[in-house]
mmCIF file as Biopython writes it, N, C-alpha, C and O atoms, coordinates in Angstrom:
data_model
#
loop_
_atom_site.group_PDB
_atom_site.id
_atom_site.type_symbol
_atom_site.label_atom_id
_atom_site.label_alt_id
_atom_site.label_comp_id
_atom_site.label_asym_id
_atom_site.label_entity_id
_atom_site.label_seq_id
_atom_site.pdbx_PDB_ins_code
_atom_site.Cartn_x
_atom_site.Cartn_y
_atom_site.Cartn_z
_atom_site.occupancy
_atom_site.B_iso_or_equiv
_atom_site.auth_seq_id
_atom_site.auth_asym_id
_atom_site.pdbx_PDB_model_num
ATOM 1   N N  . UNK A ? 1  ? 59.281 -192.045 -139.010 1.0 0.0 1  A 1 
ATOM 2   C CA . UNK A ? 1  ? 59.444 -191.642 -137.630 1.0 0.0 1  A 1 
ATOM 3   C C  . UNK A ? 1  ? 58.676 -192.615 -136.757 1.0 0.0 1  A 1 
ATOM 4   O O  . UNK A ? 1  ? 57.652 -193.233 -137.048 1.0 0.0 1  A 1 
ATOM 5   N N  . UNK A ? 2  ? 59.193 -192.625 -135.920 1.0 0.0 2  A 1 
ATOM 6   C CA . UNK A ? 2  ? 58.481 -193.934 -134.763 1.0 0.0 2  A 1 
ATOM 7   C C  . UNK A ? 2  ? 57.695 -193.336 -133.811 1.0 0.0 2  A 1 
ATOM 8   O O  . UNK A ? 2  ? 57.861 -192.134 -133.604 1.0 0.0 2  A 1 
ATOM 9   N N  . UNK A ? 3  ? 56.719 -194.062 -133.079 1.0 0.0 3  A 1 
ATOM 10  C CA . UNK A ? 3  ? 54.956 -193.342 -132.855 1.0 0.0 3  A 1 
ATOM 11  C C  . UNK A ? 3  ? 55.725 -192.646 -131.203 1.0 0.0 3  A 1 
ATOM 12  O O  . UNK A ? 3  ? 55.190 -191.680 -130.659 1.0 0.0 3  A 1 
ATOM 13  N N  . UNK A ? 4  ? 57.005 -193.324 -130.594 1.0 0.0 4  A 1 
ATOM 14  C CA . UNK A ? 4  ? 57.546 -193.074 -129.415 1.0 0.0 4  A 1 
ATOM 15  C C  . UNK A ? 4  ? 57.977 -191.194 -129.618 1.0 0.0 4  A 1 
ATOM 16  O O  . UNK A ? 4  ? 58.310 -190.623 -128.579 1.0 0.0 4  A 1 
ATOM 17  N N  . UNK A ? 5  ? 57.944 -190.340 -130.955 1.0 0.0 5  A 1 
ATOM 18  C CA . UNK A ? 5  ? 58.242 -189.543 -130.499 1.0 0.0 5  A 1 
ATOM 19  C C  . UNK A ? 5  ? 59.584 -188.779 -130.484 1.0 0.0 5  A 1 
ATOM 20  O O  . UNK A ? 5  ? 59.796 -187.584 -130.689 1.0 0.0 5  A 1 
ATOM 21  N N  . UNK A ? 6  ? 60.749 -190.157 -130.078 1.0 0.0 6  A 1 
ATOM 22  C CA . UNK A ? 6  ? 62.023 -189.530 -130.161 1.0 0.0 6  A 1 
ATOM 23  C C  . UNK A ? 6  ? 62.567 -188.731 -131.126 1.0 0.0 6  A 1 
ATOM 24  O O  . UNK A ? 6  ? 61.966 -188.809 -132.198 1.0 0.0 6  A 1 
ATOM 25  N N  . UNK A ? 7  ? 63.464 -188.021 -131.109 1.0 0.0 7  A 1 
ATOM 26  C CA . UNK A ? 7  ? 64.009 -187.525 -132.098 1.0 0.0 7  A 1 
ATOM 27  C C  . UNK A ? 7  ? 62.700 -185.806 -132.903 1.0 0.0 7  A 1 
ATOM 28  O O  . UNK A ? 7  ? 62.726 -184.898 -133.734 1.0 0.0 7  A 1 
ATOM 29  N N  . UNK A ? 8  ? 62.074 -186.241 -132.157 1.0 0.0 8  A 1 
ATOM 30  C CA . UNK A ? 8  ? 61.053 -185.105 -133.161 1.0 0.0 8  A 1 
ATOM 31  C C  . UNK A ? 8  ? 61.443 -183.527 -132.555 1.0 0.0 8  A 1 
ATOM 32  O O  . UNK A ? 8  ? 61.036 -183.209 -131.437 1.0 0.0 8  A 1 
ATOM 33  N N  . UNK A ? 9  ? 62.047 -182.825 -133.167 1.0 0.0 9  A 1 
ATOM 34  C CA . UNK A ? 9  ? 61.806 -181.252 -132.995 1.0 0.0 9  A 1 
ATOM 35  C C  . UNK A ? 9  ? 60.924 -180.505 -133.550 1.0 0.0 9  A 1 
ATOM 36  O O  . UNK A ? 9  ? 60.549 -180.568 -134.720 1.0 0.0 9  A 1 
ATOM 37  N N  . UNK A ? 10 ? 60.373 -179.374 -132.266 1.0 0.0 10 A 1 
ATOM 38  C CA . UNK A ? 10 ? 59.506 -178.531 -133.147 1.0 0.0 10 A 1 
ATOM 39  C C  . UNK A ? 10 ? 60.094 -177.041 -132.832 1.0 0.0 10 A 1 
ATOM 40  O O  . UNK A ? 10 ? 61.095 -176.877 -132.135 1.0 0.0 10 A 1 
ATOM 41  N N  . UNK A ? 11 ? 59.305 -175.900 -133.469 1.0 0.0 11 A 1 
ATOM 42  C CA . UNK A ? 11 ? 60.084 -174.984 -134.150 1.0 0.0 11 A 1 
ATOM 43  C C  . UNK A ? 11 ? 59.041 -174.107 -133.871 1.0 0.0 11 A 1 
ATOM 44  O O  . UNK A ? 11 ? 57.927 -174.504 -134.214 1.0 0.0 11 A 1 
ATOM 45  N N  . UNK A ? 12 ? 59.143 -172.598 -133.132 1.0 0.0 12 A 1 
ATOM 46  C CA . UNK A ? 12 ? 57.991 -172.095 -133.421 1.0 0.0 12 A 1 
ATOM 47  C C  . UNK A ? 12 ? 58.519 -170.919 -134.216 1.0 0.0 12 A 1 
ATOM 48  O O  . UNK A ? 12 ? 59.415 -170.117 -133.953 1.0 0.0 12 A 1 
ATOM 49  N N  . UNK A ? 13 ? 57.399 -171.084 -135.673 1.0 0.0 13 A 1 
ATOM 50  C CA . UNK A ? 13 ? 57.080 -170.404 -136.969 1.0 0.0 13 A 1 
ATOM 51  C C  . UNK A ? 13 ? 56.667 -168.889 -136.181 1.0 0.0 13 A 1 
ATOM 52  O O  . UNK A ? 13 ? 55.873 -168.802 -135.244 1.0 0.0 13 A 1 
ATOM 53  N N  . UNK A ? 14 ? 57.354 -167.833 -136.761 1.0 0.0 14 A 1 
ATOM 54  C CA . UNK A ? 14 ? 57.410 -166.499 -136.436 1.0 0.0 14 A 1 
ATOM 55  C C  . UNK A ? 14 ? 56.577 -165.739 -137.636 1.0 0.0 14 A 1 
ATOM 56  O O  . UNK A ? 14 ? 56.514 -164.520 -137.801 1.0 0.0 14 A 1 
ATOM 57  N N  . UNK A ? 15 ? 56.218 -166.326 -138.092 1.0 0.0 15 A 1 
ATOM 58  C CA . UNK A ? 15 ? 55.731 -166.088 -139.941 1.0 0.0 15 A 1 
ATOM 59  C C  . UNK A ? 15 ? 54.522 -166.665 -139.555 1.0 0.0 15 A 1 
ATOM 60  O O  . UNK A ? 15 ? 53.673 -165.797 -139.353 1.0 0.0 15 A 1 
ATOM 61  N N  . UNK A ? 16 ? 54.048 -168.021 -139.342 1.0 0.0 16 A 1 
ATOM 62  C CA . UNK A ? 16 ? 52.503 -168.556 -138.914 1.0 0.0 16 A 1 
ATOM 63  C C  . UNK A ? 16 ? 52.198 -168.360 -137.758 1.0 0.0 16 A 1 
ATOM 64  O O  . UNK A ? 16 ? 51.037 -168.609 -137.432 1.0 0.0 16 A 1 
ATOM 65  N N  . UNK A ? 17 ? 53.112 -167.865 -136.796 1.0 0.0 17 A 1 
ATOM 66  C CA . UNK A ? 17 ? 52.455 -168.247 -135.173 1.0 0.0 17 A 1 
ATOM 67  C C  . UNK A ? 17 ? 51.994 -169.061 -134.537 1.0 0.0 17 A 1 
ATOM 68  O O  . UNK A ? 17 ? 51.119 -168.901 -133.686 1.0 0.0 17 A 1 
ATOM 69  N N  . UNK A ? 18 ? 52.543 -170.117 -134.869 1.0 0.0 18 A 1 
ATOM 70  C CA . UNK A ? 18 ? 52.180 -171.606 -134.412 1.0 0.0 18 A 1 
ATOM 71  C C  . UNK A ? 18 ? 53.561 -172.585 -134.132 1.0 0.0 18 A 1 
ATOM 72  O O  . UNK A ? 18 ? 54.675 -172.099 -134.325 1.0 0.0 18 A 1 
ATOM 73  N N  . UNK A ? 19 ? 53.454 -173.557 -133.809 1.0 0.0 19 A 1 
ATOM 74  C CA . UNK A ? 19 ? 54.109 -174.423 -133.625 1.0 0.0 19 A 1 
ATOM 75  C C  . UNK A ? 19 ? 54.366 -175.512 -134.542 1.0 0.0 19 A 1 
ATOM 76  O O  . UNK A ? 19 ? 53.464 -176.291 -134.849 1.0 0.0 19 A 1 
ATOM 77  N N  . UNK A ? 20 ? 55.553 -175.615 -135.002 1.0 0.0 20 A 1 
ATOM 78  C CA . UNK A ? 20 ? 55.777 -176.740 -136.656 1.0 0.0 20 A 1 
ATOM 79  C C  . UNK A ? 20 ? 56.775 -177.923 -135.641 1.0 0.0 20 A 1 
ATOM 80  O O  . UNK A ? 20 ? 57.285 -177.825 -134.525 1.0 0.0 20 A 1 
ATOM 81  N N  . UNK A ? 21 ? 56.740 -178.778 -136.442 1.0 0.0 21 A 1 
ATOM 82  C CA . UNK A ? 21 ? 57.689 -179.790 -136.511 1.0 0.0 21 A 1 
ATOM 83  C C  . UNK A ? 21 ? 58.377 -180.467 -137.403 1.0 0.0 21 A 1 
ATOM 84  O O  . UNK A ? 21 ? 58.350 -179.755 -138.407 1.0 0.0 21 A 1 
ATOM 85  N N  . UNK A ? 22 ? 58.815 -181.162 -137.572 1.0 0.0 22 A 1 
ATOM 86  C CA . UNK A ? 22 ? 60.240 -181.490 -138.270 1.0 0.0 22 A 1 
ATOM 87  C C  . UNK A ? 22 ? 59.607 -181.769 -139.686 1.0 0.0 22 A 1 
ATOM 88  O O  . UNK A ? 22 ? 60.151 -181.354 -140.710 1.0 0.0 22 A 1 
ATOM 89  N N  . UNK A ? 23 ? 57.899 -182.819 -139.704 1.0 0.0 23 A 1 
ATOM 90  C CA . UNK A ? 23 ? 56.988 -182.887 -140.772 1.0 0.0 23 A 1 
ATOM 91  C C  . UNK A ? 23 ? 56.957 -181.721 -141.776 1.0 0.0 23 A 1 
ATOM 92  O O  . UNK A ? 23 ? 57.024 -181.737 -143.005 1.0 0.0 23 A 1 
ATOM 93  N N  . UNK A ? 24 ? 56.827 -180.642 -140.848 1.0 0.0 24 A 1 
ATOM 94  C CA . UNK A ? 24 ? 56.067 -179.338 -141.595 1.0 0.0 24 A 1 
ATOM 95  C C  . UNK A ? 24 ? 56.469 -177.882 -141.444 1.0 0.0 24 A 1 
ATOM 96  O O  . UNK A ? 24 ? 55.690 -176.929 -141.437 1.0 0.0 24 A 1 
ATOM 97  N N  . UNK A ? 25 ? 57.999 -177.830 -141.307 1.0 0.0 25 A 1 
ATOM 98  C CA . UNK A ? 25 ? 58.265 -176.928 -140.572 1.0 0.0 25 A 1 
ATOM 99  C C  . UNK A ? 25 ? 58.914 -175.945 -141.902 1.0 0.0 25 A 1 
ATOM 100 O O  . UNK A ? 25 ? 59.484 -176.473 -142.856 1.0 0.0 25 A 1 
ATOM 101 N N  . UNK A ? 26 ? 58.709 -174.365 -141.773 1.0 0.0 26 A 1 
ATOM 102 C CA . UNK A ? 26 ? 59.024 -173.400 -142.730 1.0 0.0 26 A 1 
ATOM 103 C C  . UNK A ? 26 ? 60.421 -173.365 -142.463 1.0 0.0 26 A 1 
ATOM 104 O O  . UNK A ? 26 ? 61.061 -173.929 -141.575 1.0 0.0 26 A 1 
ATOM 105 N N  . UNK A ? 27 ? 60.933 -172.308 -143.741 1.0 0.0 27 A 1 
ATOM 106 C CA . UNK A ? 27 ? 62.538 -172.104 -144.315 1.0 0.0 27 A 1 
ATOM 107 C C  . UNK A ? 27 ? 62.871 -171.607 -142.561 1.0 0.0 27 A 1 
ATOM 108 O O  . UNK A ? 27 ? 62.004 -171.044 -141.893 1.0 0.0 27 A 1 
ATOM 109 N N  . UNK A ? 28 ? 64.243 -171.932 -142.021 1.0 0.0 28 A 1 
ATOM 110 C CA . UNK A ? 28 ? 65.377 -171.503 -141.370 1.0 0.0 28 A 1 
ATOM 111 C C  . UNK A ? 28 ? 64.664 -169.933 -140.854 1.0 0.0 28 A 1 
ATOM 112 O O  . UNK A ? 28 ? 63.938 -169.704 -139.887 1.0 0.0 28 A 1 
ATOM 113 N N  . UNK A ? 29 ? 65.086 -169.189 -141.700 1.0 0.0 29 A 1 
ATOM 114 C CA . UNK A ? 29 ? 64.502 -168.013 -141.485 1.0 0.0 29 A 1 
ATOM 115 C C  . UNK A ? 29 ? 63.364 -166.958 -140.903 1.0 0.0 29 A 1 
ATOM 116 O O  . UNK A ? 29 ? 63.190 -165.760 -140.679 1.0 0.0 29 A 1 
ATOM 117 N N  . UNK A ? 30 ? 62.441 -168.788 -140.777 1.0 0.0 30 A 1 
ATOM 118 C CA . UNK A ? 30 ? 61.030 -167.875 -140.523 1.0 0.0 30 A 1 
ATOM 119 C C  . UNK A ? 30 ? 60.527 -168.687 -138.958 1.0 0.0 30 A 1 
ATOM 120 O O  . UNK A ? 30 ? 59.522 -168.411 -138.303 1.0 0.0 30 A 1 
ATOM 121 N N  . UNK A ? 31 ? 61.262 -169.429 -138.734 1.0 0.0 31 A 1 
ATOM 122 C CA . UNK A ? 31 ? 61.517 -170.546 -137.287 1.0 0.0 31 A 1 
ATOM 123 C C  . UNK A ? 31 ? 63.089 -169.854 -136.229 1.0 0.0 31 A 1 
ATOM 124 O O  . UNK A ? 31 ? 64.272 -169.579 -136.431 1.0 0.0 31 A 1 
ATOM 125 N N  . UNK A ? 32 ? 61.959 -169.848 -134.934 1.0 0.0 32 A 1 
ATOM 126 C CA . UNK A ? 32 ? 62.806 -170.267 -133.911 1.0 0.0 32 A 1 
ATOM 127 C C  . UNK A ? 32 ? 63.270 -172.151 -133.272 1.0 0.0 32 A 1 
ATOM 128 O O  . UNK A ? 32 ? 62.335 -172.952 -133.264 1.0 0.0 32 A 1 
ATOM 129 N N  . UNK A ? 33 ? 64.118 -172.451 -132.990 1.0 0.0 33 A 1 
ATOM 130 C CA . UNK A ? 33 ? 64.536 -173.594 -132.731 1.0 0.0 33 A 1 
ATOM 131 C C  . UNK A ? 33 ? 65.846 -174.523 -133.188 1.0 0.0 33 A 1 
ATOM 132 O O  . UNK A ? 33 ? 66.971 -174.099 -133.452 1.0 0.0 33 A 1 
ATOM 133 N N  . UNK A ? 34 ? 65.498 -175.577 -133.204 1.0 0.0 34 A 1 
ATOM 134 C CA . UNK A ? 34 ? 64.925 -176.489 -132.441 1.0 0.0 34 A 1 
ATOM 135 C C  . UNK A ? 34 ? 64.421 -176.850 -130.906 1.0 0.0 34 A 1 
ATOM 136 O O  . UNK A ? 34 ? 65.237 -176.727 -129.992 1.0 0.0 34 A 1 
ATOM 137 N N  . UNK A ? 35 ? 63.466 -177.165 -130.707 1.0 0.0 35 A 1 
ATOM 138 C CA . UNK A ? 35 ? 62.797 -176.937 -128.851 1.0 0.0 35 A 1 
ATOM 139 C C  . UNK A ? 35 ? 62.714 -179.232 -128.984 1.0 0.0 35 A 1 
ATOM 140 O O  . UNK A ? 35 ? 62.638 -180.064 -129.888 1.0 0.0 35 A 1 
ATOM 141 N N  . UNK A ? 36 ? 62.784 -179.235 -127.694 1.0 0.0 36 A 1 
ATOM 142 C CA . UNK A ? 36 ? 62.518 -180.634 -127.346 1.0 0.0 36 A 1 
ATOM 143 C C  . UNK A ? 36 ? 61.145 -180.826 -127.340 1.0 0.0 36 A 1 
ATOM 144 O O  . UNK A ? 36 ? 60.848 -182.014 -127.467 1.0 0.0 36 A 1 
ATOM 145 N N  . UNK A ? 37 ? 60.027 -179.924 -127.216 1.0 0.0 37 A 1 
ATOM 146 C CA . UNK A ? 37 ? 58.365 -180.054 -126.854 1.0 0.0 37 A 1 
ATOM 147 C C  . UNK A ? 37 ? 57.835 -178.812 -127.456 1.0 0.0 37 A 1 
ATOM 148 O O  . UNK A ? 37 ? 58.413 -177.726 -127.514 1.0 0.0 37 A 1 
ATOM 149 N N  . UNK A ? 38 ? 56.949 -179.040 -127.787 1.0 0.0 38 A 1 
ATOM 150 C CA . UNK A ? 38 ? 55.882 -178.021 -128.144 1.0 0.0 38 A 1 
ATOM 151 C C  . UNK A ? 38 ? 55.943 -176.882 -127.132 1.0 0.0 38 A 1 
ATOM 152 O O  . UNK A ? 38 ? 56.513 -175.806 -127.316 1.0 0.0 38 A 1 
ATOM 153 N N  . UNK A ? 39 ? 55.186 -177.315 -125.886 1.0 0.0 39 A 1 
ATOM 154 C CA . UNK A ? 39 ? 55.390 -176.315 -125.308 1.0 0.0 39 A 1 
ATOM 155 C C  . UNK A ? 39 ? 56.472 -175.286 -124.876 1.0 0.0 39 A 1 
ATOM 156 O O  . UNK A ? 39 ? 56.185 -174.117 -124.617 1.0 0.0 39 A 1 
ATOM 157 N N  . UNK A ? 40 ? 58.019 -175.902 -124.800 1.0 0.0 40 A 1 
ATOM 158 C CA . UNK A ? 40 ? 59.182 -174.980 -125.343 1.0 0.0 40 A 1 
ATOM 159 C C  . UNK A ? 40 ? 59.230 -174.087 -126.200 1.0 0.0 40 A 1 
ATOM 160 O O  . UNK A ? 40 ? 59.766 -172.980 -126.179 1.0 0.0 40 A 1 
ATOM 161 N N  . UNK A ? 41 ? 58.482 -174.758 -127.175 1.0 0.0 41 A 1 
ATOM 162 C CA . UNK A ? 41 ? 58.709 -173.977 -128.718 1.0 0.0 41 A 1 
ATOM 163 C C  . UNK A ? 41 ? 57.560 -172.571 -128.535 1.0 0.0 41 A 1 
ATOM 164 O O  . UNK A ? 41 ? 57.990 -171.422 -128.641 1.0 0.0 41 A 1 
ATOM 165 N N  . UNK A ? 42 ? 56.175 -172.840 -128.270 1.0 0.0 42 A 1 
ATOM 166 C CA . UNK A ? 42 ? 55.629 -171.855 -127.562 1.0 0.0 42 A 1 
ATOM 167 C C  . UNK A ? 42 ? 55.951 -170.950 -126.786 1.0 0.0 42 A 1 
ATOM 168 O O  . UNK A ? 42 ? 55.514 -169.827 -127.038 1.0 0.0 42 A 1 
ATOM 169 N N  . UNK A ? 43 ? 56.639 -171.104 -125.839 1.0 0.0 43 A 1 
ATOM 170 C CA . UNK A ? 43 ? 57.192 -170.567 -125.340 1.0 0.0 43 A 1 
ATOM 171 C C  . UNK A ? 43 ? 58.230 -169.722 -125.287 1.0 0.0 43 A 1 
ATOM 172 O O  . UNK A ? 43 ? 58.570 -169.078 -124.295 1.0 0.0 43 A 1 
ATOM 173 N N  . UNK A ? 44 ? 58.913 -169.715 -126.709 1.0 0.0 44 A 1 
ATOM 174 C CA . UNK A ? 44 ? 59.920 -169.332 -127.799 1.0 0.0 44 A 1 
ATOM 175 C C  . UNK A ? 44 ? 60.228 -167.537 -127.481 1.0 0.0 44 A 1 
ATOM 176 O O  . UNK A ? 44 ? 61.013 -167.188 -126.599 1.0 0.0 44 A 1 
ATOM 177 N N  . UNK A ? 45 ? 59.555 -166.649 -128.257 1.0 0.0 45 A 1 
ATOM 178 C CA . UNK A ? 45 ? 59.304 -165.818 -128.110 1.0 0.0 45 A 1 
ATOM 179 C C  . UNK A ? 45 ? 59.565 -164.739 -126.578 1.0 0.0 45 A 1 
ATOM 180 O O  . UNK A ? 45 ? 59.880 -163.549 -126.586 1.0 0.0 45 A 1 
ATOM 181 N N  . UNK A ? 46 ? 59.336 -165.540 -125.474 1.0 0.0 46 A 1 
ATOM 182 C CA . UNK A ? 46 ? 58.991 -165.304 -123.822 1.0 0.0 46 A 1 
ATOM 183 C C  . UNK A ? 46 ? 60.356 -165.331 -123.665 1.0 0.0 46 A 1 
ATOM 184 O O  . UNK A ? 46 ? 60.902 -164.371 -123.121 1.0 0.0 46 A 1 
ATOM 185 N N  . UNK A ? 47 ? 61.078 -166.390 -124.099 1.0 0.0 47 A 1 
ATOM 186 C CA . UNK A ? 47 ? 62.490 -166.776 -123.956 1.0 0.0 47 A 1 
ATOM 187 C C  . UNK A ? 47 ? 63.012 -165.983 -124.732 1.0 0.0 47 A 1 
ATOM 188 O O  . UNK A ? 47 ? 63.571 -165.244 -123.922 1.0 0.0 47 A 1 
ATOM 189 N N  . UNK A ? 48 ? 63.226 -165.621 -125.623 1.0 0.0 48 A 1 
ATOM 190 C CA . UNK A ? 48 ? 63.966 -164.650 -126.067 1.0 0.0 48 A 1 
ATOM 191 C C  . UNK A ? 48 ? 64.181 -163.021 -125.182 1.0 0.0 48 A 1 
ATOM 192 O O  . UNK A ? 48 ? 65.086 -162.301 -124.760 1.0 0.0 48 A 1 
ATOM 193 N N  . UNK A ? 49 ? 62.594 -163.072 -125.269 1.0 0.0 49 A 1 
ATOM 194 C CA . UNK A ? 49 ? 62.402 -161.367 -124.756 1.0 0.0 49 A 1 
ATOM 195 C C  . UNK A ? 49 ? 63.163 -161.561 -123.187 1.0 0.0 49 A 1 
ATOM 196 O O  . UNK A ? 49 ? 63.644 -160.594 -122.598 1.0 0.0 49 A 1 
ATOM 197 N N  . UNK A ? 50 ? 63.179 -162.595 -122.774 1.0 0.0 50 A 1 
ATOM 198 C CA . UNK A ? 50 ? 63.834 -162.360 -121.558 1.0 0.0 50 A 1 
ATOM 199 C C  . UNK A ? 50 ? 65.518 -162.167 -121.258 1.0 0.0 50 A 1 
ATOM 200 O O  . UNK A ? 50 ? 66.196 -161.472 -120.501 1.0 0.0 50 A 1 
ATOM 201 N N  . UNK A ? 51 ? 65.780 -163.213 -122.320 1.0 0.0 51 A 1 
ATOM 202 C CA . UNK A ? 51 ? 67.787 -163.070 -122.708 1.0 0.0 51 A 1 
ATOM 203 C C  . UNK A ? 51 ? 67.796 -162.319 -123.146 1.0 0.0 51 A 1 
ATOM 204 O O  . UNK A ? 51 ? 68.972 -161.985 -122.999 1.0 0.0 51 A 1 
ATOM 205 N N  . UNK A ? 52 ? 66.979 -160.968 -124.177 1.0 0.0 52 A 1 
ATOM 206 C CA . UNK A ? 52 ? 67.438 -159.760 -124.558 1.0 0.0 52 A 1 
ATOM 207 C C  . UNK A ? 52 ? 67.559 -158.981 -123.357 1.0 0.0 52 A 1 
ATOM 208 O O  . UNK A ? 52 ? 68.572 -158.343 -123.069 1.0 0.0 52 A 1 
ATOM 209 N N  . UNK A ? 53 ? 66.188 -159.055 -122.440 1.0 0.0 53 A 1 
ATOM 210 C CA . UNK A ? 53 ? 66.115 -158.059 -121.234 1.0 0.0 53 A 1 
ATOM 211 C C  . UNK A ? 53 ? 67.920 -158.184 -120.595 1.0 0.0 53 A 1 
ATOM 212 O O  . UNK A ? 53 ? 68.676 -157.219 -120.489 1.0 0.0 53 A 1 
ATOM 213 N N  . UNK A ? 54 ? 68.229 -159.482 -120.284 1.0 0.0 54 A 1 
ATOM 214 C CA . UNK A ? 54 ? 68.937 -159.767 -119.763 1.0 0.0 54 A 1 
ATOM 215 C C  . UNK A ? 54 ? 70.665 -159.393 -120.021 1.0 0.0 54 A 1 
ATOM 216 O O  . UNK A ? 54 ? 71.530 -159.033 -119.223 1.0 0.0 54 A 1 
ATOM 217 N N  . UNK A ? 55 ? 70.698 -159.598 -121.165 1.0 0.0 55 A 1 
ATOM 218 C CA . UNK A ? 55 ? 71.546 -159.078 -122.419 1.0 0.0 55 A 1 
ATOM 219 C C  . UNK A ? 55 ? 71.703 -157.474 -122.211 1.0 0.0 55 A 1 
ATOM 220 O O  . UNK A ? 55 ? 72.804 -157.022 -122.525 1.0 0.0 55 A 1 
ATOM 221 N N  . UNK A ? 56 ? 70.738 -156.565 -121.721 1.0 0.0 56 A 1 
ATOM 222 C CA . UNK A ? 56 ? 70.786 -155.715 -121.920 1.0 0.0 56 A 1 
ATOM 223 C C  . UNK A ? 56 ? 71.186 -154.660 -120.704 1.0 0.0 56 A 1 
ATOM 224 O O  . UNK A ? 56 ? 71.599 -153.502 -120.644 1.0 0.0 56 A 1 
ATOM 225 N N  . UNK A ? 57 ? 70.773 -155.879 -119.615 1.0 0.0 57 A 1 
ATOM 226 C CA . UNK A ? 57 ? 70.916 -155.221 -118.218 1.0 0.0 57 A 1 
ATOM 227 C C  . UNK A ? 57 ? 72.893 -155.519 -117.782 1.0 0.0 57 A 1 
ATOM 228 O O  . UNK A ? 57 ? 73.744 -154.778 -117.291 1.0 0.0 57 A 1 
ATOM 229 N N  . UNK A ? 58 ? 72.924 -156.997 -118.289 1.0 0.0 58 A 1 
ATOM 230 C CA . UNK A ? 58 ? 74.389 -156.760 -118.425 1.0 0.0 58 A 1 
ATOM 231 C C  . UNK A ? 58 ? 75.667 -155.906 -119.629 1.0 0.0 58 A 1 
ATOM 232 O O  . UNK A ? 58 ? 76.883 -155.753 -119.509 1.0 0.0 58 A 1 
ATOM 233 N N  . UNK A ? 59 ? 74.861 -155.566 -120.555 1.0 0.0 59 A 1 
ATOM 234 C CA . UNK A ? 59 ? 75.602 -154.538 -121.384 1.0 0.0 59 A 1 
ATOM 235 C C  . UNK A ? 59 ? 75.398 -152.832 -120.309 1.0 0.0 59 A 1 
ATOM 236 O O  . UNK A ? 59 ? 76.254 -151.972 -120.098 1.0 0.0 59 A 1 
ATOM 237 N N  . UNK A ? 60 ? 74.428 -152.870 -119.996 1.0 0.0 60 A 1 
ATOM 238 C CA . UNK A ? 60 ? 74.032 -151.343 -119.135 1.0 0.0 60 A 1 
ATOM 239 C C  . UNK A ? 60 ? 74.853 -151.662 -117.881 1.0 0.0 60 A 1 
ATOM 240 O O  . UNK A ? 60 ? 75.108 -150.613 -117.289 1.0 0.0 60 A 1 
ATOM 241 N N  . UNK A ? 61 ? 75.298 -152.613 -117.340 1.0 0.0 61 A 1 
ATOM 242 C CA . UNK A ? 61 ? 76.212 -153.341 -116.351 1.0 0.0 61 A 1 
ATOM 243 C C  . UNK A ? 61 ? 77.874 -152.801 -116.676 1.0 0.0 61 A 1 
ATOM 244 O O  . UNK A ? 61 ? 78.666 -152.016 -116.154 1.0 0.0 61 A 1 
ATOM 245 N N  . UNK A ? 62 ? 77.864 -153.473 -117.531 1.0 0.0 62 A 1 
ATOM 246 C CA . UNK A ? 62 ? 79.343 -153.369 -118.060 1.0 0.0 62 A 1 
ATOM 247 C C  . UNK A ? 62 ? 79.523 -151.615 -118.683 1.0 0.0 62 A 1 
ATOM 248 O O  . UNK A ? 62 ? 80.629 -151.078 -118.616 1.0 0.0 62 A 1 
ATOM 249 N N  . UNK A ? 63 ? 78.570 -151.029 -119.140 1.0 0.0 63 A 1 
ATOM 250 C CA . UNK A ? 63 ? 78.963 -149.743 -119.314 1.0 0.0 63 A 1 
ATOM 251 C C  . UNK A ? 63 ? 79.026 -148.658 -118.253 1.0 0.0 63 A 1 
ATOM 252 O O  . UNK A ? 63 ? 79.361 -147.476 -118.330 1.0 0.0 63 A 1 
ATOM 253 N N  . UNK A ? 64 ? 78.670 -149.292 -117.397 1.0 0.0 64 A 1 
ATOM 254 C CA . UNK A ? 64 ? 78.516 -148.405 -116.074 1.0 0.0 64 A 1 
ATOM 255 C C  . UNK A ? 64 ? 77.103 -147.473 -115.843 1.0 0.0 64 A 1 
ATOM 256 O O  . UNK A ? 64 ? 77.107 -146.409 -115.225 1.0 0.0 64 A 1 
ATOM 257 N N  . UNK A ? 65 ? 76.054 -148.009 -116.383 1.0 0.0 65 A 1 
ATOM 258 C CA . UNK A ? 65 ? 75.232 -146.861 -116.619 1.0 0.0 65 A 1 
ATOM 259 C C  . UNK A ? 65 ? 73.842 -147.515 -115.735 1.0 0.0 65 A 1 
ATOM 260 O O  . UNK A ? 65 ? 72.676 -147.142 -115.856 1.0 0.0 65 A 1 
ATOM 261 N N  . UNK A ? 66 ? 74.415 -148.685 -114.754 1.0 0.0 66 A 1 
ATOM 262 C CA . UNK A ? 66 ? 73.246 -148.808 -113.592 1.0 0.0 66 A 1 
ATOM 263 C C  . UNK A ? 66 ? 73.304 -148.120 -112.328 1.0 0.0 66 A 1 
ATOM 264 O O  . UNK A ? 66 ? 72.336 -148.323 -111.594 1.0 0.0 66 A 1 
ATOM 265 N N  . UNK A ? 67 ? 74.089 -147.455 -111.954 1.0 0.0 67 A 1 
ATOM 266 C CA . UNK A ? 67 ? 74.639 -146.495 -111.346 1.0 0.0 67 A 1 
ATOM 267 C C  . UNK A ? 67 ? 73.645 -145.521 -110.567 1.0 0.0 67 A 1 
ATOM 268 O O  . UNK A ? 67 ? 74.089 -144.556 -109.944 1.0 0.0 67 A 1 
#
């Protein structure tokens, strides 16, 4: 890998609670990602809980039950 960086994804580990990259990163299963930056990948978790919120306000949308 070249010291510029490119190409590197990291992954944040739901199993360690940390942030992996492409070096060191656990099975499929236990990672969110690929993120362009660390701090994306941190941020992982925040992002989710928010497209579920979101996910959920348009399913309660579509069922008619904001009413």
């Amino acid at each position: 890998m070249s010291d510029s960086g490119l190409g590197t994804h990291y992954y944040w580990c739901v199993r360690h609670h940390r942030v992996e990259t492409d070096a060191d990163v656990c099975p499929a299963r236990h990672v969110l990602g690929p993120y362009t930056s660390a701090t994306e990948a941190e941020n992982a978790l925040q992002r989710v809980q928010e497209r579920n919120e979101a996910w959920e306000a348009e399913d309660a949308r579509w069922a008619g039950e904001d009413r």
